[in-house]
TORPA-4810 file (N, C-alpha, C, O; in nm, 3 decimals):
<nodes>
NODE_1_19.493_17.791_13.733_19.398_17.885_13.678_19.274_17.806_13.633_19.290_17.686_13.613_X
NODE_2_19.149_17.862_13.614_19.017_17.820_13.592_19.016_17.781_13.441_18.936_17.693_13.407_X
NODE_3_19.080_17.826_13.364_19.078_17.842_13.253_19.158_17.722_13.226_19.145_17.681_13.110_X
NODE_4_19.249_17.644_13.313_19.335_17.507_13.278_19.260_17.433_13.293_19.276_17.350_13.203_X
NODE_5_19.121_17.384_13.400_19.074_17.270_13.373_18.952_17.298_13.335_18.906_17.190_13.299_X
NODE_6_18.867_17.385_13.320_18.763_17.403_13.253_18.746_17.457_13.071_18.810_17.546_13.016_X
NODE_7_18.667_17.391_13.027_18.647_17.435_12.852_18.505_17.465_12.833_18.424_17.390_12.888_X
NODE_8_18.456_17.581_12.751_18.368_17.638_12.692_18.309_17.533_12.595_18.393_17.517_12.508_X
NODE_9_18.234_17.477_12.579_18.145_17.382_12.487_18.041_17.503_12.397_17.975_17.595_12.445_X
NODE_10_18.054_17.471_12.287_17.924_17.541_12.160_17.855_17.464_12.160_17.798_17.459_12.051_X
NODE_11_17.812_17.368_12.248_17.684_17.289_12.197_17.640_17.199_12.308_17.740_17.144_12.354_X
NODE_12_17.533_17.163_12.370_17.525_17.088_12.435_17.363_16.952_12.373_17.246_16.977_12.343_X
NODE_13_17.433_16.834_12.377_17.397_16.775_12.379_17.290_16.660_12.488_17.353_16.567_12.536_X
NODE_14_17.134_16.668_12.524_17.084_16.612_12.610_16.980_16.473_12.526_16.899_16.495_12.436_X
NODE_15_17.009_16.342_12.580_16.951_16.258_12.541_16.797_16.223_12.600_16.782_16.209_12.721_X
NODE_16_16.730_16.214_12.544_16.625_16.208_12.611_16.537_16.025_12.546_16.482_15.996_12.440_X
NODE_17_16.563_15.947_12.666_16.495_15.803_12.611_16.630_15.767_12.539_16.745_15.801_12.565_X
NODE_18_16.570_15.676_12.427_16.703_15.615_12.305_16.656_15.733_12.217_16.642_15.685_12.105_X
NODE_19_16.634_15.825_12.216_16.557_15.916_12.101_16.707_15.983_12.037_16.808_15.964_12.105_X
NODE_20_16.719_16.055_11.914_16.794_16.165_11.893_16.812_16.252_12.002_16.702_16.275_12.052_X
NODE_21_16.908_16.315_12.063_16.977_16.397_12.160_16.903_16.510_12.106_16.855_16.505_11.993_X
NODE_22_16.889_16.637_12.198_16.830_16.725_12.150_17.010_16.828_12.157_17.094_16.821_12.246_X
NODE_23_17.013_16.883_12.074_17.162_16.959_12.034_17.111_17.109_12.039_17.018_17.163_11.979_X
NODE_24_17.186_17.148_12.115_17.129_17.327_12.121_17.245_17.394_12.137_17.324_17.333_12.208_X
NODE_25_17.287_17.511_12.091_17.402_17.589_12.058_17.428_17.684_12.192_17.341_17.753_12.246_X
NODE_26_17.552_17.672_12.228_17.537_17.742_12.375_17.609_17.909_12.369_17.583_17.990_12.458_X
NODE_27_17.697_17.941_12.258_17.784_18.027_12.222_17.777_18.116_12.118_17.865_18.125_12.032_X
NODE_28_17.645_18.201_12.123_17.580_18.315_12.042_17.676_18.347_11.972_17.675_18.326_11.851_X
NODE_29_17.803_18.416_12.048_17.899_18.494_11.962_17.971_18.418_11.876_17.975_18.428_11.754_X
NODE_30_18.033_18.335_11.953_18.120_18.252_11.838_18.087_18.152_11.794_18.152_18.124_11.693_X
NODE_31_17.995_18.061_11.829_17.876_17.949_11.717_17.753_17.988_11.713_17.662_17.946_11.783_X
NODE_32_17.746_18.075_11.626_17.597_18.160_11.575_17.514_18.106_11.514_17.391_18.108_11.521_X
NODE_33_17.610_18.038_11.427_17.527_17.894_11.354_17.471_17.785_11.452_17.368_17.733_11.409_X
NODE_34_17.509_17.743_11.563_17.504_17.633_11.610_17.427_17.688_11.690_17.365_17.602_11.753_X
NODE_35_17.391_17.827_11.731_17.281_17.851_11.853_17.240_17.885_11.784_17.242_17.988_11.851_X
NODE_36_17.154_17.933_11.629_17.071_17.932_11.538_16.954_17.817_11.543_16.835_17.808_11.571_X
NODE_37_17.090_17.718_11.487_17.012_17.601_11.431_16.979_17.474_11.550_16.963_17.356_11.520_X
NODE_38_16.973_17.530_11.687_16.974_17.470_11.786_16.844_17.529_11.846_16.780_17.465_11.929_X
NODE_39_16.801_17.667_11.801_16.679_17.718_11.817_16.591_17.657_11.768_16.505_17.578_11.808_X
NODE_40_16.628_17.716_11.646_16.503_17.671_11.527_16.487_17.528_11.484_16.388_17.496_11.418_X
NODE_41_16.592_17.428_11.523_16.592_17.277_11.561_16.500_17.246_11.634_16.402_17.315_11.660_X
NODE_42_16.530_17.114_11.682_16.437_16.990_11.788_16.304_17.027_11.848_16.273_17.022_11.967_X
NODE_43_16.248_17.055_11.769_16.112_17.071_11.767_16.035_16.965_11.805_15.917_16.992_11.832_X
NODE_44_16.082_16.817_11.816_16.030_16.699_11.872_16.026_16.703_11.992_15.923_16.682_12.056_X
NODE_45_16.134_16.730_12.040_16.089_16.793_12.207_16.046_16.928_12.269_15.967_16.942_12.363_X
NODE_46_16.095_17.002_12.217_16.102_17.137_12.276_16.069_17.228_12.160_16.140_17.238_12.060_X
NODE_47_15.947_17.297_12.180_15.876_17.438_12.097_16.005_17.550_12.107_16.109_17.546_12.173_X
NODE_48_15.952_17.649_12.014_16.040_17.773_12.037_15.953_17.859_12.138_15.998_17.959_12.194_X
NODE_49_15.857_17.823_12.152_15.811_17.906_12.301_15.898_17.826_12.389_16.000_17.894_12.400_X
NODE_50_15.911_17.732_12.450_16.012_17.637_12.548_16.150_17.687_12.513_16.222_17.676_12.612_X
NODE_51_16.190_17.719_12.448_16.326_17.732_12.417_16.375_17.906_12.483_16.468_17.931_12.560_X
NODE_52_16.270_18.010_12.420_16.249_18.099_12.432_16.239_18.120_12.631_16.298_18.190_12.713_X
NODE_53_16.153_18.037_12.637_16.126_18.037_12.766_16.247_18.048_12.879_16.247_18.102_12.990_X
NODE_54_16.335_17.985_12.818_16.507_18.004_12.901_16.525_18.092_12.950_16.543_18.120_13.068_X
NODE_55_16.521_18.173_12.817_16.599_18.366_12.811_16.591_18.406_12.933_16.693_18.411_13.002_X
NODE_56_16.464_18.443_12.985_16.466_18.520_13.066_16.529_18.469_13.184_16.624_18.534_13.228_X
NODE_57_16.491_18.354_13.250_16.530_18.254_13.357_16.701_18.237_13.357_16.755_18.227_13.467_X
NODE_58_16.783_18.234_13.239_16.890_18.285_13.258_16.992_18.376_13.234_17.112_18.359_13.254_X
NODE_59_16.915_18.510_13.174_16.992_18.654_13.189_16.969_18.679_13.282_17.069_18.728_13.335_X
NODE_60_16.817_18.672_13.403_16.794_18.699_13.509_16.906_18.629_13.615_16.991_18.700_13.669_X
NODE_61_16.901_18.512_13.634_16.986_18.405_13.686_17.171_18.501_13.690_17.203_18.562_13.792_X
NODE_62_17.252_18.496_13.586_17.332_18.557_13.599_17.339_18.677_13.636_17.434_18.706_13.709_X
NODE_63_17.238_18.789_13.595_17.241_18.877_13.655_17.242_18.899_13.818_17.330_18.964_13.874_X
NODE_64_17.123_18.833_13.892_17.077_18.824_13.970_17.195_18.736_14.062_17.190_18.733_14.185_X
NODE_65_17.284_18.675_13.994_17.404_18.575_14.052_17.517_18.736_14.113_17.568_18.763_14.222_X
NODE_66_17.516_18.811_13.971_17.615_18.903_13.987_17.630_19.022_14.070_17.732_19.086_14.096_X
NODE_67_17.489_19.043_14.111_17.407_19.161_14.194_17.346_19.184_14.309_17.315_19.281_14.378_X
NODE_68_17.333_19.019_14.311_17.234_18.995_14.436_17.232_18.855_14.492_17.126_18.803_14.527_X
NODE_69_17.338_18.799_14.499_17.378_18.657_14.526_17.287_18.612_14.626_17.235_18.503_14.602_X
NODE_70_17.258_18.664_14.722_17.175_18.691_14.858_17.024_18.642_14.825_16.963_18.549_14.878_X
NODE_71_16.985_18.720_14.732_16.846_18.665_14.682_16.841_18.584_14.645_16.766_18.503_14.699_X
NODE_72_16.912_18.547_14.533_16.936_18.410_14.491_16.924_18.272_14.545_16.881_18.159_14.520_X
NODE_73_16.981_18.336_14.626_17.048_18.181_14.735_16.885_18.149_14.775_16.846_18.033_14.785_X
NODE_74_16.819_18.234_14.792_16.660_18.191_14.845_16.595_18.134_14.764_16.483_18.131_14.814_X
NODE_75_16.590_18.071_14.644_16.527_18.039_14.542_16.635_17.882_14.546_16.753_17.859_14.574_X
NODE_76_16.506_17.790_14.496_16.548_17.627_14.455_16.544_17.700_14.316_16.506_17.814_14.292_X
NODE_77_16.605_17.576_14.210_16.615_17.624_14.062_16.479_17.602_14.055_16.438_17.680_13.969_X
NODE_78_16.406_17.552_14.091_16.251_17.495_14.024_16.178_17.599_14.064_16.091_17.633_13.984_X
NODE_79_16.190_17.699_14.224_16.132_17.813_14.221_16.185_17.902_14.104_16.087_17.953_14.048_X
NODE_80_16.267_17.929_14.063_16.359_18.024_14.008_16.267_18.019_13.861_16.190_18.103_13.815_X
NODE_81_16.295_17.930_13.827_16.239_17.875_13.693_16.096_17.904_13.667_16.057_17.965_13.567_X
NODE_82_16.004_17.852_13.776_15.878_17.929_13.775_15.849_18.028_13.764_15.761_18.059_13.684_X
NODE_83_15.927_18.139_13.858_15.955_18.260_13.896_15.955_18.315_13.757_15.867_18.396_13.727_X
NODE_84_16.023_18.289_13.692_16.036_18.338_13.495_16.021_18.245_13.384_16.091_18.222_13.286_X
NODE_85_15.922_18.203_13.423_15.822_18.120_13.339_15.862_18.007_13.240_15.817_17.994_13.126_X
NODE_86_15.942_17.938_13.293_15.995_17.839_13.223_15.906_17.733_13.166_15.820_17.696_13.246_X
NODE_87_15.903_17.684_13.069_15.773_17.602_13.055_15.776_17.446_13.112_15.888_17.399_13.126_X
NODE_88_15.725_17.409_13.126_15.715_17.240_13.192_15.791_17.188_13.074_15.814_17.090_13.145_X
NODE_89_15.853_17.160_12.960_15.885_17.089_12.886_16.011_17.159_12.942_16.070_17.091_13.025_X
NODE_90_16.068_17.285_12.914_16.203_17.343_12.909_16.252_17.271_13.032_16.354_17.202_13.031_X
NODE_91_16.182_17.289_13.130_16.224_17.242_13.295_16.283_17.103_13.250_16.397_17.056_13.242_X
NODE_92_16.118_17.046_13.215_16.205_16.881_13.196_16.299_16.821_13.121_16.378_16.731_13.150_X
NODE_93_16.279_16.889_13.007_16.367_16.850_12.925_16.553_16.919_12.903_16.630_16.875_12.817_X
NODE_94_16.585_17.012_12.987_16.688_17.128_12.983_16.741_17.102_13.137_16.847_17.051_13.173_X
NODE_95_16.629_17.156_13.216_16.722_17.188_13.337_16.717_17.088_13.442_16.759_17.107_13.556_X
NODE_96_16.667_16.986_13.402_16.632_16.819_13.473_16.767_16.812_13.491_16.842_16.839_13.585_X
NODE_97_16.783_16.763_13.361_16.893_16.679_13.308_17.071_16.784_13.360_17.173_16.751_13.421_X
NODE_98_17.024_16.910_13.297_17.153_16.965_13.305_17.198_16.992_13.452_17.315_17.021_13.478_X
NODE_99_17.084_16.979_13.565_17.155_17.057_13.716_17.152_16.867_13.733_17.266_16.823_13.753_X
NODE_100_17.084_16.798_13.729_17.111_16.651_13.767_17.227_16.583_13.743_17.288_16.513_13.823_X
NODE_101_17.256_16.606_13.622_17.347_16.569_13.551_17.525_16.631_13.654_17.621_16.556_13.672_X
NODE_102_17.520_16.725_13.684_17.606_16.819_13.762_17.597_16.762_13.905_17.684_16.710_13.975_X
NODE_103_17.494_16.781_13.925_17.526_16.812_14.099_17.459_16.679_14.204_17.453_16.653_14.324_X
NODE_104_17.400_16.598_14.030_17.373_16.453_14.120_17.254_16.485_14.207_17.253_16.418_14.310_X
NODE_105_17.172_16.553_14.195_16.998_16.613_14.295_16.922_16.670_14.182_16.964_16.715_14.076_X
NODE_106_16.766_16.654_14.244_16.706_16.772_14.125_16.694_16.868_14.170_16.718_16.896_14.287_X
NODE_107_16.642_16.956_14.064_16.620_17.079_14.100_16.593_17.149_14.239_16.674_17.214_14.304_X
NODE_108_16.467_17.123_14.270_16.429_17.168_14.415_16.504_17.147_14.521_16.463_17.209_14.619_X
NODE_109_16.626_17.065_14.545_16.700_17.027_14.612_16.834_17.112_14.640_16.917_17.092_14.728_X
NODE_110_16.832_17.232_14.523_16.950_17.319_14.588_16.957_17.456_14.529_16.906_17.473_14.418_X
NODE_111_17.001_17.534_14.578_16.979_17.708_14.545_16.985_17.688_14.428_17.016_17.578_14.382_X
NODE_112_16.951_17.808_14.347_16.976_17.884_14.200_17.086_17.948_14.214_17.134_17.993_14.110_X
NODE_113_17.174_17.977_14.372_17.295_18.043_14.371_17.387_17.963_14.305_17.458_18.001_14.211_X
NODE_114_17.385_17.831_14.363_17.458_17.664_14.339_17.463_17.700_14.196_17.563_17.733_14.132_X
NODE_115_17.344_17.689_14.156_17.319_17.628_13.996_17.405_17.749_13.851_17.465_17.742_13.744_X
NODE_116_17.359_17.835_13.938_17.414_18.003_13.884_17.569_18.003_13.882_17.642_18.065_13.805_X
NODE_117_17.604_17.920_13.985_17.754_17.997_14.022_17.861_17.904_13.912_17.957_17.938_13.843_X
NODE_118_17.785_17.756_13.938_17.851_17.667_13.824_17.908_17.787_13.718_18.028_17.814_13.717_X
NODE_119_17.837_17.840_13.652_17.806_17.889_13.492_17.878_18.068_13.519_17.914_18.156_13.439_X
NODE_120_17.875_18.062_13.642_17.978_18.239_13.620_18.103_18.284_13.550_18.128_18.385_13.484_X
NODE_121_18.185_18.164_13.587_18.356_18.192_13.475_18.302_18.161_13.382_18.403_18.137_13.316_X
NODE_122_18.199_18.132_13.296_18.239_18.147_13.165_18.135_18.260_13.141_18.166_18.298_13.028_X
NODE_123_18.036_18.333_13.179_18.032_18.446_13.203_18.110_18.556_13.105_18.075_18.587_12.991_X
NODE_124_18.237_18.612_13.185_18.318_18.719_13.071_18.317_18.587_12.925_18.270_18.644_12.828_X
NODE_125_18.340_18.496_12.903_18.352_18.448_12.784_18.233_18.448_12.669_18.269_18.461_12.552_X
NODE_126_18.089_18.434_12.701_17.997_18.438_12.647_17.960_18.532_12.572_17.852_18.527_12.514_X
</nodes>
């Protein structure tokens, strides 16, 4: 089962340089605190317009994973991201690291279906 080797994380941690990690709360419902203070946090890298800037890029993203896989698949994450206005800091600093970090390529290098589909089982959990 999916649920034996995969785990839900409340927080994700991205290092950027030797700097403090930027810590952002991934689990609204059940670390409210920790996606609070992960907002209104790291302001050294990332504005709350940048942060903000996500939202849409990934309710759309899952949605658009769940509805229309097809479309999806036509979009690199870096189109995708543009597409709903991600800001140049969020890109670099968020989704660099997090699809690189995964799939070993950057962004432009592979669908938003790819990148989307990672993140679907935990989906019902969120």
């Amino acid at each position: 089962m999916l649920s034996d080797i995969l785990m839900w994380e409340e927080k994700i941690h991205i290092r950027v340089n030797d700097q403090n990690p930027i810590v952002l709360g991934l689990a609204p419902l059940l670390g409210i605190g920790k996606t609070i203070k992960g907002l209104l946090g790291n302001q050294k890298h990332l504005s709350t317009k940048d942060k903000l800037s996500l939202i849409p890029f990934f309710l759309n993203g899952f949605k658009d994973y769940l509805t229309s896989s097809d479309k999806l698949d036509t979009y690199s994450i870096k189109e995708y991201a543009d597409k709903y206005g991600v800001t140049s800091r969020a890109f670099h600093y968020l989704i660099v690291p997090l699809s690189s970090g995964i799939y070993f390529l950057p962004p432009a290098r592979y669908s938003a279906y790819v990148f989307f589909g990672l993140f679907a089982p935990g989906i019902p959990k969120f």
